[in-house]
N, C-alpha and C positions, 0 to 999 in steps of 0.2 A: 489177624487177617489170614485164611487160607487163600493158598496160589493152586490152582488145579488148571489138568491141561484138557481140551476140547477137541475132541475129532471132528467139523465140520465146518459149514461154511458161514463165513463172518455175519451174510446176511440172516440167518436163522437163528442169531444169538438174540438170547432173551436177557435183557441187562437193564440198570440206568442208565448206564453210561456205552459208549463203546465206541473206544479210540482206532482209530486209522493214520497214516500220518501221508507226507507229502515231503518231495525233496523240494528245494527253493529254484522257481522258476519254469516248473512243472506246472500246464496250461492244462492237459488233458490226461486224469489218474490213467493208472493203468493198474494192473494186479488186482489183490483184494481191497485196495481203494477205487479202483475201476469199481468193482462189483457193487460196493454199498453206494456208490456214486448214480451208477446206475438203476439201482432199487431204488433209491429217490429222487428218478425223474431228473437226473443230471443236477439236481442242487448245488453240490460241490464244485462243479465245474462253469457251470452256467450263472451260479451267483454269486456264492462262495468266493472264489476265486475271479470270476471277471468281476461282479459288481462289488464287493467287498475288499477288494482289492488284495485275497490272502497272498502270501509272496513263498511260503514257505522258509520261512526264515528259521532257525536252529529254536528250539521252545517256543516259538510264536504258535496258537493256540485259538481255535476258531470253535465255538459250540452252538450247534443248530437243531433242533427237534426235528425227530420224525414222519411228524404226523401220521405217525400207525402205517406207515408206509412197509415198516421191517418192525420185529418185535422189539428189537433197542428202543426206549423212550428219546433217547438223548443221542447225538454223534458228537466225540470231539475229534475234531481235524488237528494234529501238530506237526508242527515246521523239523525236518531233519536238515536243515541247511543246504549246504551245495555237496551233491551225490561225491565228488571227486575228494572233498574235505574228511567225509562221514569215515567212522571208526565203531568197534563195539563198545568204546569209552563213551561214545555219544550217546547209544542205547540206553547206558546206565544212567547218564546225567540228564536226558530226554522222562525217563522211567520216574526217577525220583519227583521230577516236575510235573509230570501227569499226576502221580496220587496227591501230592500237592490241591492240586487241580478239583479232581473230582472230590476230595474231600470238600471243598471250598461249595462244591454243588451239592453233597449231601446225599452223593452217591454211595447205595447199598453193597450193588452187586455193578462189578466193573470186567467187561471182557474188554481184548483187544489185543490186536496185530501181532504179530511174530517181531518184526523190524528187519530180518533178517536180510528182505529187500534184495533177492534173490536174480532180478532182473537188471539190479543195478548195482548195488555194493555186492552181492556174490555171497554172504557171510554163511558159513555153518548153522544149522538149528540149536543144535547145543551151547555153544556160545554166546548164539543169542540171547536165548533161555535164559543162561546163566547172568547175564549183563540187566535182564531185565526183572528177573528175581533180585539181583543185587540191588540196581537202584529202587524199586519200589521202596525193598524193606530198609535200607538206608533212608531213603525220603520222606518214609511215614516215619522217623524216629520223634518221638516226643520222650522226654521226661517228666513224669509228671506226680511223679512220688511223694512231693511233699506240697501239693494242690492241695487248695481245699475240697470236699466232697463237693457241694451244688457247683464249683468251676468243674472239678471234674466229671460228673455226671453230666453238663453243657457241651465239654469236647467230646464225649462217649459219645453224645449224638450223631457228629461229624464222622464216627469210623469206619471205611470200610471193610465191609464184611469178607468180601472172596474178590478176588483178583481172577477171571480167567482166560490162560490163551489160547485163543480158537487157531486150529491147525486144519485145514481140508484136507493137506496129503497124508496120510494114514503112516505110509513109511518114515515119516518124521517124528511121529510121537513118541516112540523109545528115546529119540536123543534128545526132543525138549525135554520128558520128565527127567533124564539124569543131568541134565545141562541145572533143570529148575531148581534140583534136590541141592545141588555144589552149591547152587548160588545162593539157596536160605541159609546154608553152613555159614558160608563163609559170614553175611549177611546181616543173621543173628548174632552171631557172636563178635562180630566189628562190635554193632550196637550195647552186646553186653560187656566190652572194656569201655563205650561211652559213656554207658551208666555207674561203673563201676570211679570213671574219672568224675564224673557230674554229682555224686554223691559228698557228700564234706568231709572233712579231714577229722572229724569227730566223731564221725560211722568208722569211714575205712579208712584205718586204721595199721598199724602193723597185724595184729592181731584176726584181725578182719581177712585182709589179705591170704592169712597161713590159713585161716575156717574157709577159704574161698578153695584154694590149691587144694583143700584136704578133698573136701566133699566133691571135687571132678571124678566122675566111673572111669575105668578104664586105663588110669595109670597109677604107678608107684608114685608116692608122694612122702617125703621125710621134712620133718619141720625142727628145724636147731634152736634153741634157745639159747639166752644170756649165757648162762654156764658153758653148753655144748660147744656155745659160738669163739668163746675164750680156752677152752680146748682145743680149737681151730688154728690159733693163733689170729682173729684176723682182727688185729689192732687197730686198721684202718677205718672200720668199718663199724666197732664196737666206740672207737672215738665220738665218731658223727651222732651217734646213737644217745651219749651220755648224760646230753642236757633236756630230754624228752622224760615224761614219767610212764610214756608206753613204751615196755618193753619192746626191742627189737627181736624180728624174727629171720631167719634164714631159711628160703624155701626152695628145696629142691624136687623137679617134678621130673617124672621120665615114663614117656611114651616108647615102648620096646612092640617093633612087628610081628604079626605073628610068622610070619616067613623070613627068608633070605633079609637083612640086612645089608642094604645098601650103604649108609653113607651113616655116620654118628654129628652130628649139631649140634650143638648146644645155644638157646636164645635167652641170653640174659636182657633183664629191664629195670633199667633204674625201682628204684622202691621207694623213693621221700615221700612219705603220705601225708607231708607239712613240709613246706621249707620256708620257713619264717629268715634264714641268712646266717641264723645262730646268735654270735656275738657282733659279729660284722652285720647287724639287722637291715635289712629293707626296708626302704619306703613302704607307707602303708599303702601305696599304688601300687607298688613291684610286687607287693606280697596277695593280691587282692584274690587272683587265681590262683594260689601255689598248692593248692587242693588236688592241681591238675599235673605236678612234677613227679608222680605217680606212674604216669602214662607208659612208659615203657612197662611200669611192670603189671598193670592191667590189658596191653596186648600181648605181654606174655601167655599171662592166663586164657587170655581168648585165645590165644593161637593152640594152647594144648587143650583147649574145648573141642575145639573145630579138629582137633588131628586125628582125636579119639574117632569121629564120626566119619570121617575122609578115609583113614588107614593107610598112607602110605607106606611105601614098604622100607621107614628111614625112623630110626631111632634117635628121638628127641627129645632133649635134655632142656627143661626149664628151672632158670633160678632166679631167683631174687632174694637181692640183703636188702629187706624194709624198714625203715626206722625212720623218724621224724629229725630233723634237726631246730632245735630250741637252744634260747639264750637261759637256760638253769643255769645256778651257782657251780653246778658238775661240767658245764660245758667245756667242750675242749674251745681250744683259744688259738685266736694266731702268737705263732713262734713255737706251738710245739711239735713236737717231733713223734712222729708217727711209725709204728713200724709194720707193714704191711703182711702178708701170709708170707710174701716170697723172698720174704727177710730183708727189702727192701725199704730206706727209712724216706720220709716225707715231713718236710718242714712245710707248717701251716701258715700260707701266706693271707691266706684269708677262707674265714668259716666258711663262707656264702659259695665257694667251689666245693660244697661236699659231694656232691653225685659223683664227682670223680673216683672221692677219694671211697666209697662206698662198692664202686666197681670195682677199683684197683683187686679187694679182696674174692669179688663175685667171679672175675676174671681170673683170678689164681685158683680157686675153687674151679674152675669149668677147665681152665688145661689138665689140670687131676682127673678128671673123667676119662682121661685120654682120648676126647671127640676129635673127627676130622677138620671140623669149622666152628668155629664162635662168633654168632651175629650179636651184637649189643643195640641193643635202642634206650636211648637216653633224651628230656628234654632237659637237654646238658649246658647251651651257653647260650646267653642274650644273644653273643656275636654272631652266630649262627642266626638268629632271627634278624639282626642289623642285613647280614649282607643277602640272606637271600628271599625274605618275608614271611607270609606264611603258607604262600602255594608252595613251595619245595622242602626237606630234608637234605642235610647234605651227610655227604656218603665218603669214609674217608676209611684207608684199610693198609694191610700188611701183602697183600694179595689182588692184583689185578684182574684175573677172569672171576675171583669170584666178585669183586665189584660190578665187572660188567654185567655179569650174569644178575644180579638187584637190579640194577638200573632198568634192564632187560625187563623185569617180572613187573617193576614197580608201575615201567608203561604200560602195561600188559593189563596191571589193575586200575589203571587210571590213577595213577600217584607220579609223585617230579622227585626224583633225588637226583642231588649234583654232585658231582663229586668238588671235593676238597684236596688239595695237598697235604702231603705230611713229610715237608721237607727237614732235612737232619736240623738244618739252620736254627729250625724254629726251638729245635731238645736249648741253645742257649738263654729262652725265654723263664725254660722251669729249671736251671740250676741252683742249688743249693751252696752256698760257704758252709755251710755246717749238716748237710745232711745227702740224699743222694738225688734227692732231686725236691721243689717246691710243687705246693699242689696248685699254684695260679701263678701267670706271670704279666705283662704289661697288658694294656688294653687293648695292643694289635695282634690280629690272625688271632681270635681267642679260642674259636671253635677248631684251628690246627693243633695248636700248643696243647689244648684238653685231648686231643686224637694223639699226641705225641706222649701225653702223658697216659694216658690207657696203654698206649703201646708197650711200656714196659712191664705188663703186668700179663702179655699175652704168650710168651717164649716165643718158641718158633711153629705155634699154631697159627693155621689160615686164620686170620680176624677181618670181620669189617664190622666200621662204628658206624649207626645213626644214629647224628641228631638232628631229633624230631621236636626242638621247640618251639620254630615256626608253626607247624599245622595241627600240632597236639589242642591246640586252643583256637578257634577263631572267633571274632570279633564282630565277624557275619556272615550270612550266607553266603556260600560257596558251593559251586555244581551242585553235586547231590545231597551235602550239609546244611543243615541249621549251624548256626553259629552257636559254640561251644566246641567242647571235645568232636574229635576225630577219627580217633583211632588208628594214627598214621602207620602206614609200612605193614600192617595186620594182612591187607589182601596180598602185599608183594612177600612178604615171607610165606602165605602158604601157597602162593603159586610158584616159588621158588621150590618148595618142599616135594610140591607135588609135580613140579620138571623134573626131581630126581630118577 
């Protein structure tokens, strides 16, 4: 689908479709819902809305023909809710809902509204822009890779072709088209760590993973193998590795500006492209999605997709230690003792805690880069999906403002992170009698005790952990999502990147 942007007035658009919206409780449009209101003999107002009883309620959705009235075949009226609630969070999950929509009508060519609503939320064009490129291309996301042809040649028919948004003030088009351009970045490459989770653990692969990092334009990319990786020392991480017969890989990416350097980051992301639990096996229910404990380290990749293309002026360090965790006869076991990059040993309380133990080394590797900050995304503990479902992330770190500052961006993209504790109390959950610390401790605070245990493997570099097990995966539709993968935390790390 292209998004292109339109210098003129709503009524003059030639389309199938062509969206307008309305706040809830709004009697009589005003703006460019005034205008095509009016080009159709007050329909909207006069029927629409008195006899149909629209209310404008948030995604409520009203579609009426033109009768050759305006060159649009078709108008859909949608509900922005109450003016005083509205957000550009709205925009996006409004955005997604409409292509939704007009796919459903078998609309070609779709114009429509700015949203920016200028006369009542106040919002920037750019911003707009951005929110509304973001939600379309999130909402049209399908996967559909391994459809049959005649199914997919039947949804081919459903797609639309061009998105476009009509602007009559002329002064405004420079900032929709860069608002628009940010928002299919960002956009695209969400959906390309969707797909990249939505694919099975028999494609992506470790392997896969490093062919993916490699072929990005634009940055330095080194990829460690077995050997390499054992020259590393990272014992921790070649453990988890042992009982899979895909080789593990260690992927390191770096985006360097071409200017002044501001700030050095590094964004590590879990890597299990299986987690079957190892020895300590999952139910065949717990294991059903583990295709998807991946995810951090397929929005890593996305995120050094999109940075290539953004350019900030901040050097960004991606890694991932990928490898599968299997119950092979080589597998490591609970009771044994692990010795991590930072000479630190780890008694294995249980297999099924390997993401941790997998960071630990990923972690020691990224303080060696000598970066200013290390953000981690992991979909790292059930307990973290117990206490906070799967609208939120919880956000737990070594560093206060830079927590804020996530939290910050995360609203910002329309994402929930909460933060977590990481009280000292909880280091007595993973101690060791025979080692220096355990990689899992009792079944309370799991998602602190996993934050308390990365903590040792960060020094005295700024760290914050996500984890993203809650919304890596959903179960159903949510705002802008289909149900499946996510791509959590992907919009708040590069709008944290690009606050720099």
């Amino acid at each position: 689908m292209e998004i292109k942007i339109i210098n003129d007035s709503l009524v003059n658009a030639s389309c199938d479709v062509l969206v307008v919206n309305l706040f809830e409780g709004v009697k009589t449009p005003i703006g460019a819902t005034g205008e095509v209101d009016k080009a159709l003999g007050n329909l909207i107002s006069s029927y629409v809305i008195e006899k149909e009883n629209f209310k404008g309620k948030l995604n409520e959705m009203y579609v009426l023909p033109t009768h050759g009235k305006i060159p649009a075949d078709k108008v859909l009226l949608v509900g922005l809710g109450k003016a005083e609630e509205f957000n550009l969070n709205k925009i996006s999950e409004v955005s997604a809902k409409i292509i939704k929509k007009v796919k459903a009508l078998k609309a070609k060519k779709v114009c429509t509204i700015l949203h920016c609503c200028p006369d009542v939320a106040g919002f920037e064009a750019a911003p707009c822009a951005q929110m509304i490129a973001e939600g379309t291309i999130i909402g049209n996301y399908e996967f559909k890779k391994y459809k049959s042809k005649k199914e997919d040649d039947d949804n081919n028919k459903n797609e639309v072709e061009s998105l476009e948004i009509v602007e009559f003030d002329d002064a405004k088009i420079e900032d929709i088209q860069k608002g628009t351009e940010k928002g299919q970045i960002i956009a695209e490459n969400l959906n390309f760590a969707r797909d990249l989770v939505n694919e099975p653990a028999c494609v992506a692969t470790p392997a896969k993973l490093a062919e993916v990092a490699s072929s990005i334009e634009g940055i330095e990319c080194k990829i460690f193998d077995r050997e390499e990786i054992e020259k590393m020392e990272m014992g921790a991480f070649l453990a988890v590795a042992r009982g899979s017969i895909h080789p593990p890989k260690f992927i390191h990416m770096i985006y360097r500006p071409s200017g002044e350097i501001k700030r050095k980051i590094a964004v590590v992301g879990k890597g299990i492209t299986f987690d079957s639990g190892g020895l300590d096996i999952k139910s065949s229910g717990s294991m059903r999605n583990m295709k998807d404990d991946m995810s951090g380290a397929a929005n890593t990749l996305a995120i050094m997709k999109a940075i290539v293309l953004l350019k900030p002026d901040v050097e960004v360090h991606g890694i991932i230690a990928a490898c599968e965790n299997m119950p092979d006869g080589e597998a490591y076991r609970p009771g044994d003792i692990l010795i991590a990059k930072n000479k630190k040993t780890i008694e294995i309380d249980n297999t099924d805690a390997e993401g941790r133990v997998t960071l630990a080394d990923a972690l020691c590797y990224a303080t060696e880069q000598k970066v200013d900050e290390i953000i981690d995304m992991a979909t790292l503990t059930g307990a973290c999906l117990v206490a906070l479902g799967q609208i939120a992330s919880g956000i737990m770190g070594n560093n206060q403002e830079l927590i804020d500052k996530l939290i910050a961006c995360a609203d910002k993209g329309g994402e929930k992170f909460w933060q977590l504790p990481l009280y000292d109390d909880y280091k007595d959950d993973i101690k060791s009698d025979i080692a220096d610390m355990k990689n899992a401790g009792s079944r309370y605070a799991g998602a602190s005790t996993a934050g308390m245990f990365l903590k040792e493997f960060v020094g005295d570099t700024k760290w914050v952990h996500l984890d993203i097990a809650g919304p890596a995966f959903m179960d159903k539709d949510y705002k802008e999502f289909s149900k499946g993968p996510t791509a959590p935390a992907v919009r708040a790390l590069l709008n944290y990147i690009l606050s720099i």
